[in-house]
C-alpha positions as CSV (number, residue, x, y, z in Angstrom):
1,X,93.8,102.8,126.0
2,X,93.0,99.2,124.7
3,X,95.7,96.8,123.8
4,X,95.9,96.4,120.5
5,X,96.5,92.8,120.9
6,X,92.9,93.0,122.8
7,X,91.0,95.3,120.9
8,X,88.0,93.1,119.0
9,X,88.5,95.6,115.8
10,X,91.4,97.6,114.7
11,X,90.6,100.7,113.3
12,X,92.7,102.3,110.0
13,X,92.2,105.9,108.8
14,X,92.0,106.4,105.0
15,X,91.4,109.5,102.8
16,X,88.2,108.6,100.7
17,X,90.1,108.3,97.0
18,X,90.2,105.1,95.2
19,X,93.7,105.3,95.5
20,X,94.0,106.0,99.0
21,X,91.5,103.0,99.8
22,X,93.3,100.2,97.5
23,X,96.7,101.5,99.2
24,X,94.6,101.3,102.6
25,X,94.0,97.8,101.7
26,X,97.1,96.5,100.8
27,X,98.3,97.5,104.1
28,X,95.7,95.6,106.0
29,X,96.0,92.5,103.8
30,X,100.1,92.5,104.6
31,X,99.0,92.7,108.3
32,X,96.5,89.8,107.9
33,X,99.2,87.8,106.4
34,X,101.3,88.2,109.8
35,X,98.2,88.7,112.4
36,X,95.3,86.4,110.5
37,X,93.2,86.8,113.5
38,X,93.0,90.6,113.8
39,X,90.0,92.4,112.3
40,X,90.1,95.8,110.4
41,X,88.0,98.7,110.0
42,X,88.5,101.1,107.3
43,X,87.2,104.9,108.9
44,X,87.5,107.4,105.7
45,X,87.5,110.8,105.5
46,X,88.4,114.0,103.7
47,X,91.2,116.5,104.1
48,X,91.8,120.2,103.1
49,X,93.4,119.2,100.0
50,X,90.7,117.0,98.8
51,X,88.0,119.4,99.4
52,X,90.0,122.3,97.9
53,X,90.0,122.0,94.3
54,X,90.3,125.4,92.7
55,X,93.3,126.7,94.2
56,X,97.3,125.2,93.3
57,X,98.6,123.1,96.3
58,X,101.2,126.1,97.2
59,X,98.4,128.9,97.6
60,X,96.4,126.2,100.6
61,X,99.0,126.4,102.1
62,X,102.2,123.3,103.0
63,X,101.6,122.3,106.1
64,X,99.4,119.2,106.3
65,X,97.1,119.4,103.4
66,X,96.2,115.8,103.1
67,X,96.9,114.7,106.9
68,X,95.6,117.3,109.6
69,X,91.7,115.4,109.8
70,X,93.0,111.9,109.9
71,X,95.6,113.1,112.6
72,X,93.1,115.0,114.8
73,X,91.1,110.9,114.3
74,X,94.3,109.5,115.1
75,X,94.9,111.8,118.4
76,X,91.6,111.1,119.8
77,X,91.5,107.5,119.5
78,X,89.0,107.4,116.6
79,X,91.3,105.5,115.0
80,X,94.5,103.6,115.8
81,X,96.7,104.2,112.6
82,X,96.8,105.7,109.3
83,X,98.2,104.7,105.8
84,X,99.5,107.7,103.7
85,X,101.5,108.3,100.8
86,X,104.5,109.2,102.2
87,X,105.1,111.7,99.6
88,X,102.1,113.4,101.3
89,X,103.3,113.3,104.7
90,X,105.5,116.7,106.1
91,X,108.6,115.4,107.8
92,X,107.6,116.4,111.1
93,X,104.8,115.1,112.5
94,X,102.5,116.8,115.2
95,X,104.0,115.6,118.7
96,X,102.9,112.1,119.8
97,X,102.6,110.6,116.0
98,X,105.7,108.5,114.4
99,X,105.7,106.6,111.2
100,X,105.4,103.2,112.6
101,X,106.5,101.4,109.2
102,X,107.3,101.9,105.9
103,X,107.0,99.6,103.1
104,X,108.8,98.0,100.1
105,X,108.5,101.4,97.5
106,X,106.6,100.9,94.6
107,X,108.2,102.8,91.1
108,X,109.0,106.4,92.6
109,X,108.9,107.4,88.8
110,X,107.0,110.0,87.3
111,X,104.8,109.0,84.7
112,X,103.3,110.5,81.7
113,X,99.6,110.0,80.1
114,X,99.3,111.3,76.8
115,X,95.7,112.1,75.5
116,X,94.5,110.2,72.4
117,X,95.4,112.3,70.0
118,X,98.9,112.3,71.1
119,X,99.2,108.7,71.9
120,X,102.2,107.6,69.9
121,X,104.4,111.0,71.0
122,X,106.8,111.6,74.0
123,X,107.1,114.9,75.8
124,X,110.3,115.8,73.8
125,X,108.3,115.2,70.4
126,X,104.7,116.7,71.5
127,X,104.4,119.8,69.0
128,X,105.5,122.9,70.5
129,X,102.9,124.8,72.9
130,X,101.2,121.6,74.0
131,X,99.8,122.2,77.3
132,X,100.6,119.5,80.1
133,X,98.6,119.0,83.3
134,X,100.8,119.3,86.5
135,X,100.2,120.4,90.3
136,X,103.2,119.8,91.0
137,X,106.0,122.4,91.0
138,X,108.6,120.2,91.1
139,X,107.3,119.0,87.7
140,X,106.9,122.1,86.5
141,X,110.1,123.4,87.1
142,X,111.7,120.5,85.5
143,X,109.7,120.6,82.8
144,X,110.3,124.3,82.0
145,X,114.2,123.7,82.1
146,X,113.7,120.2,80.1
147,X,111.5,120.8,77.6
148,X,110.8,124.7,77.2
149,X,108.9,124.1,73.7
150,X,105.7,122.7,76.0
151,X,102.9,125.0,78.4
152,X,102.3,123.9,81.4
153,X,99.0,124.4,83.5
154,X,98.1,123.4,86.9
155,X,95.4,120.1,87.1
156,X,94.2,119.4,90.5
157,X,92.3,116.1,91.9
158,X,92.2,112.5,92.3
159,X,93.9,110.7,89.5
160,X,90.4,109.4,88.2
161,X,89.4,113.5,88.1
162,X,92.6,114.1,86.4
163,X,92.8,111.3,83.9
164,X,88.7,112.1,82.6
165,X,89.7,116.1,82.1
166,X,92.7,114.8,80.1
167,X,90.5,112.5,78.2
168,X,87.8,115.5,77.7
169,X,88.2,116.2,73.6
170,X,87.4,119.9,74.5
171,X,89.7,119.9,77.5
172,X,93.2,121.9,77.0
173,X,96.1,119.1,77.9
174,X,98.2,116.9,75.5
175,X,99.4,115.1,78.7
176,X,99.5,115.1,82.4
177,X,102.1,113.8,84.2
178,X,101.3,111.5,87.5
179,X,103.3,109.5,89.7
180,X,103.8,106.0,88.5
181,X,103.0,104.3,91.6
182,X,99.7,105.4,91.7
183,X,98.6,104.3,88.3
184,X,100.0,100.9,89.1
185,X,98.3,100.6,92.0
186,X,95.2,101.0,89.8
187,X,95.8,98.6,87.4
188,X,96.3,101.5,84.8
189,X,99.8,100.3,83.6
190,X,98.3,100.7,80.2
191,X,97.5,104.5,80.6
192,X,101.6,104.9,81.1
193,X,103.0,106.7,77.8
194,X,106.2,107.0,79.1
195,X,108.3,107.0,82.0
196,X,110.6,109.8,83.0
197,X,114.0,108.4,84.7
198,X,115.2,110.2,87.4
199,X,118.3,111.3,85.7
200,X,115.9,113.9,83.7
201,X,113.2,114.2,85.9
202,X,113.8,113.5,90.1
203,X,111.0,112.5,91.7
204,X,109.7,113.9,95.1
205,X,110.6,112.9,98.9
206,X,109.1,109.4,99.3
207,X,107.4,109.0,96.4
208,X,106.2,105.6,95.5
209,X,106.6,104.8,99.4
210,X,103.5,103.9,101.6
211,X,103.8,105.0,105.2
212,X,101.7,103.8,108.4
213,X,101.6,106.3,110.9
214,X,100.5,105.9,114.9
215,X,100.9,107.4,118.0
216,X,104.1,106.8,119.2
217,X,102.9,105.6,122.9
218,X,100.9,103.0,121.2
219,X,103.8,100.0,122.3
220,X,101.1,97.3,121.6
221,X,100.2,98.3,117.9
222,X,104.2,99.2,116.9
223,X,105.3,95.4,117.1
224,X,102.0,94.4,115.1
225,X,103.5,97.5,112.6
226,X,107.0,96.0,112.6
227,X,106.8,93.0,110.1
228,X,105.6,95.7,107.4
229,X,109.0,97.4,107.4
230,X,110.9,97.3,103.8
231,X,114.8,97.7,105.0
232,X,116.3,99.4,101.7
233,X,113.0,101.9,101.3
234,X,113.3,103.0,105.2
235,X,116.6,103.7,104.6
236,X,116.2,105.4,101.5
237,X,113.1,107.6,102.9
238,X,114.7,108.3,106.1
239,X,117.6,110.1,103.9
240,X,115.0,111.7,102.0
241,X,113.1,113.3,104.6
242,X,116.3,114.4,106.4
243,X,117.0,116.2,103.3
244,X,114.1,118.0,102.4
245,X,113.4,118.6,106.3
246,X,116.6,120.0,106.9
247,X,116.5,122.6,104.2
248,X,112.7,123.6,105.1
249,X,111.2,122.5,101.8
250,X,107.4,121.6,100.5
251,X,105.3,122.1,97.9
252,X,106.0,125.3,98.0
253,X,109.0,125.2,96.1
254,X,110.6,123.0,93.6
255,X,112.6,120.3,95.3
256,X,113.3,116.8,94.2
257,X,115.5,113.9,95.3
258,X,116.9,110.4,94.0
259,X,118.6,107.9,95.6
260,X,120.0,104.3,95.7
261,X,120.7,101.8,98.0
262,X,123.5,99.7,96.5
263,X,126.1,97.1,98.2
264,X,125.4,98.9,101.5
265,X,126.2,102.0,99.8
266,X,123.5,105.0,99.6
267,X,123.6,107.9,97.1
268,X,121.4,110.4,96.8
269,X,120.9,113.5,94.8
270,X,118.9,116.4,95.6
271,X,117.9,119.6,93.8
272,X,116.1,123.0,93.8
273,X,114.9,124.7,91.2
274,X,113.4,128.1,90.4
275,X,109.8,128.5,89.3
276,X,111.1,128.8,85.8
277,X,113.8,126.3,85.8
278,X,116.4,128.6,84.9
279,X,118.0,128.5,88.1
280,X,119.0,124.9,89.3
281,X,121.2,124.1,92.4
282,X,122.2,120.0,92.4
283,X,124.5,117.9,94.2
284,X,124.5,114.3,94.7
285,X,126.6,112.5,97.9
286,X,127.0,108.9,99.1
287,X,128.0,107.5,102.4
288,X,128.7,103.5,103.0
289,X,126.6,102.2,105.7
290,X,126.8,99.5,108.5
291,X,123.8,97.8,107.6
292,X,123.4,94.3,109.7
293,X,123.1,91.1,107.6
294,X,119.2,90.1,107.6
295,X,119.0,87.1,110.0
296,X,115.6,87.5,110.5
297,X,115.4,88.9,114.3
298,X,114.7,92.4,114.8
299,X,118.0,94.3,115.6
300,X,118.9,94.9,119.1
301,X,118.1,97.8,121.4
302,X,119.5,99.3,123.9
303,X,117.1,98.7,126.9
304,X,117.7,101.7,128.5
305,X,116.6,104.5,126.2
306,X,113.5,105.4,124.7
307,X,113.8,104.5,121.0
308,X,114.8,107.2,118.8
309,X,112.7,108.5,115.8
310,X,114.5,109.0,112.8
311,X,112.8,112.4,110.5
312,X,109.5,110.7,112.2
313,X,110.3,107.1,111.5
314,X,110.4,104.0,114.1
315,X,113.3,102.1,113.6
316,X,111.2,98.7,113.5
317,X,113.5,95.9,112.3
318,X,115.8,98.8,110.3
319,X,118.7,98.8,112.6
320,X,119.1,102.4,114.3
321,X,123.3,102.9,113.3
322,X,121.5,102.4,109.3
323,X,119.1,104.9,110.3
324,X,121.2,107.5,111.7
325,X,123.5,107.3,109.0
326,X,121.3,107.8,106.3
327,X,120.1,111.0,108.4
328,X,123.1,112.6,108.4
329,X,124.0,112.0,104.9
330,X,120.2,113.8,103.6
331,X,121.5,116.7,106.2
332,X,124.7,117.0,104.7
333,X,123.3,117.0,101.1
334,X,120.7,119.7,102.5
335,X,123.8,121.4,103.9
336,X,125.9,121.3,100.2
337,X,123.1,123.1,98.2
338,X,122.3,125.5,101.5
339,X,126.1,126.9,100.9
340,X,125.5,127.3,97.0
341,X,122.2,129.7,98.0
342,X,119.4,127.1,97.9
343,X,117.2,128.9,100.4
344,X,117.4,132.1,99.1
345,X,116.2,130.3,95.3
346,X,113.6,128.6,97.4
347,X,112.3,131.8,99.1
348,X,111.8,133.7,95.8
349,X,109.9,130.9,94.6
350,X,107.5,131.3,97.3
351,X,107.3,134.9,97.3
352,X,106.5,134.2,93.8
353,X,103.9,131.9,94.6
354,X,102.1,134.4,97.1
355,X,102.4,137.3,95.0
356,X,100.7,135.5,92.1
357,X,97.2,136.1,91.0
């Protein structure tokens, strides 16, 4: 395989979205910034869960929905890495791939986009039996438990789909709710209504992170990767992941997350809901971490070991003791709501889900 420090062109998968592109980009300009003399060649392509349209994320199916094409590209040297939302990305990868860096997280809020006619109104004061636009169950649930006076119906697409049905005059929805990141990376600050702080509505593993994924036997491309790496949000993702990964969740069931990264100090909260939102099973934890003063250099590694992937992460610059803490403490949240009969809420969602017309 070609070195990446002597390959002419290196070659970056990209879903075909506007979105996915403009993210796709701000990775590559990041990289020029360190590595002016490398060129870049955007490959696109679609994914099961852009081509599938007319059925809810949870009835395609979990695994991989907006990954498995661009990881087949990756596998057979099509093309040497990939830029995801890393709320899209499952928390194992297929053997061989690693998230080769992760950068500074951009507002892991939810956002809501009220329709004209509803411009000046929040969800709380939206007139009861508004209908708002969602894939997401982990919005739905929260909504359901938050604010029971409003409908809730399932919107699927790119944000530009979703934000021209909202904007349709004969269309049903007095709001959709999107993450925040996204619409910032647009430039569509202005379409933001209101945000929804994580206290009343958690937000979902990784969201507002961007992840770069490889093949984890690539050694030239992972140093070229390494400069990318945001300390606080590997940290935070890493703990994330662990959590949602230990307990076995998707989209197929309501499951959310917040955390911080404070004086060394990470907290995170996690919860699961039922479909309805009736049934909600929350605990939050914190754990003080040995995180090395930034000197600038990379941290050391042990010379004899292969290094260690953290939930499917690289260490990069993030020291590996900051990494494995923040593991354990997303497997010992997992662990807390496990004991208070979080798996057995999160199977009855999906049964729900597959026994549902």
């Amino acid at each position: 395989m070609t070195s990446a420090d002597t390959r002419d062109v290196i070659r970056v998968g990209s879903r075909k979205s506007e979105l996915a592109l403009i993210q796709t980009r701000h990775v590559i300009q990041c990289l020029k910034e360190y590595h002016p003399k490398k060129e870049f060649e955007i490959v696109t392509m679609s994914t099961k869960g852009d081509r599938i349209l007319d059925k809810s994320l949870p009835k395609i199916g979990e695994k991989s929905l907006f990954t498995e094409e661009l990881e087949l590209a990756l596998e057979n040297g099509r093309v040497d890495f990939l830029v995801h939302s890393l709320k899209d990305l499952p928390t194992s990868l297929p053997e061989g791939m690693a998230l080769g860096a992760i950068l500074k997280r951009e507002d892991p809020r939810d956002a809501v986009v009220m329709s004209k006619k509803y411009k000046d109104k929040t969800l709380s004061t939206l007139p009861e039996g508004c209908v708002i636009g969602t894939s997401s169950l982990r919005r739905s649930a929260q909504l359901a438990r938050n604010m029971p006076h409003l409908k809730v119906e399932s919107i699927r697409g790119n944000l530009n789909t979703r934000l021209k049905k909202l904007d349709d005059k004969e269309g049903p929805f007095a709001a959709i709710i999107l993450a925040a990141a996204g619409l910032k990376r647009m430039n569509w600050e202005d379409r933001i209504s209101e945000l929804l702080e994580p206290e009343d509505t958690m937000y979902a593993v990784g969201q507002g992170a961007l992840g770069v994924e490889c093949r984890e036997s690539d050694l030239e491309l992972l140093p070229l990767l390494e400069p990318l790496y945001d300390v606080e949000t590997t940290i935070r993702c890493v703990c994330e992941r662990s959590f949602l990964k230990t307990l076995g969740g998707g989209c197929s069931a309501p499951v959310a997350v917040s955390s911080t990264l404070v004086d060394k100090e990470l907290t995170i909260t996690g919860a699961v809901w039922s479909l309805d939102g009736q049934k909600e099973i929350k605990d939050t934890l914190k754990s003080k971490l040995y995180i090395p003063d930034d000197d600038g250099k990379p941290p050391r590694k042990c010379p004899y070991r292969e290094p260690k992937l953290y939930c499917s992460v690289t260490p990069g610059k993030v020291s590996g003791i900051s990494l494995m803490g923040a593991e354990q403490l997303g497997k010992d949240l997992a662990k807390c709501l496990i004991k208070k009969n979080a798996l057995q809420v999160m199977v009855q969602a999906r049964n729900e889900i597959l026994n549902s017309k």
